[in-house]
KEMIVEX-232255 format. One record per residue (C-alpha): residue in three letters; x, y, z. Coordinates in steps of 0.2 Angstrom, whole numbers, padded with zeros to 4 digits, always signed. Layout:
AlaXYZ...
END
This chain:
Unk+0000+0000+0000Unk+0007+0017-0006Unk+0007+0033+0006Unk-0007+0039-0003Unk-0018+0027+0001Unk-0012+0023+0019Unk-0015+0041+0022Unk-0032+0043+0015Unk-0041+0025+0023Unk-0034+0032+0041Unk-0042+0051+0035Unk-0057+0040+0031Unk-0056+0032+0050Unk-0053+0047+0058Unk-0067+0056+0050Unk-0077+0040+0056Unk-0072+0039+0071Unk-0076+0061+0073Unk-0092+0060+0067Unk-0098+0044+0078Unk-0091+0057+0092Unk-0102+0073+0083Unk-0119+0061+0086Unk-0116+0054+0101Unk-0112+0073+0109Unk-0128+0080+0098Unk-0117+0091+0091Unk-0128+0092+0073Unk-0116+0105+0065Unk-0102+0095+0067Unk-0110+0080+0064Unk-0114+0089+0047Unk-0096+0095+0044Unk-0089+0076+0048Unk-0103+0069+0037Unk-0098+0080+0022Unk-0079+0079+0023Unk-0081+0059+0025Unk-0092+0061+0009Unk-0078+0070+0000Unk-0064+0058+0007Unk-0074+0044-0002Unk-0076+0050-0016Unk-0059+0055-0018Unk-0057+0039-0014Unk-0066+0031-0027Unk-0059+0041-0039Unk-0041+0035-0036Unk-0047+0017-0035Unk-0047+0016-0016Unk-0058+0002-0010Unk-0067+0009+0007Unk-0077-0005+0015Unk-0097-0001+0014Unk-0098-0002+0034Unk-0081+0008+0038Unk-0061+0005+0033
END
């Protein structure tokens, strides 16, 4: 596994891991911000032929 791709899958995680934090605090705006930036991350993912796994890294 390359740099890139070992850095982005534990982006991925951490971006989990944040907005799983954002919910359980009820902090919706956070919870948005994580959900949007774990969106992006995926999709940059998926565009570099990354496989994320459907229920987490």
């Amino acid at each position: 596994m390359d740099a890139f791709t070992a850095g982005l899958l534990q982006r991925i995680r951490t971006t989990e891991t944040d907005l799983t934090r954002a919910r359980e605090e009820g902090d919706d705006f956070l919870a948005d911000v994580e959900q949007e930036e774990l969106e992006d991350l995926r999709r940059l993912a998926a565009e570099h032929g990354v496989e994320v796994g459907a229920a987490g890294v």
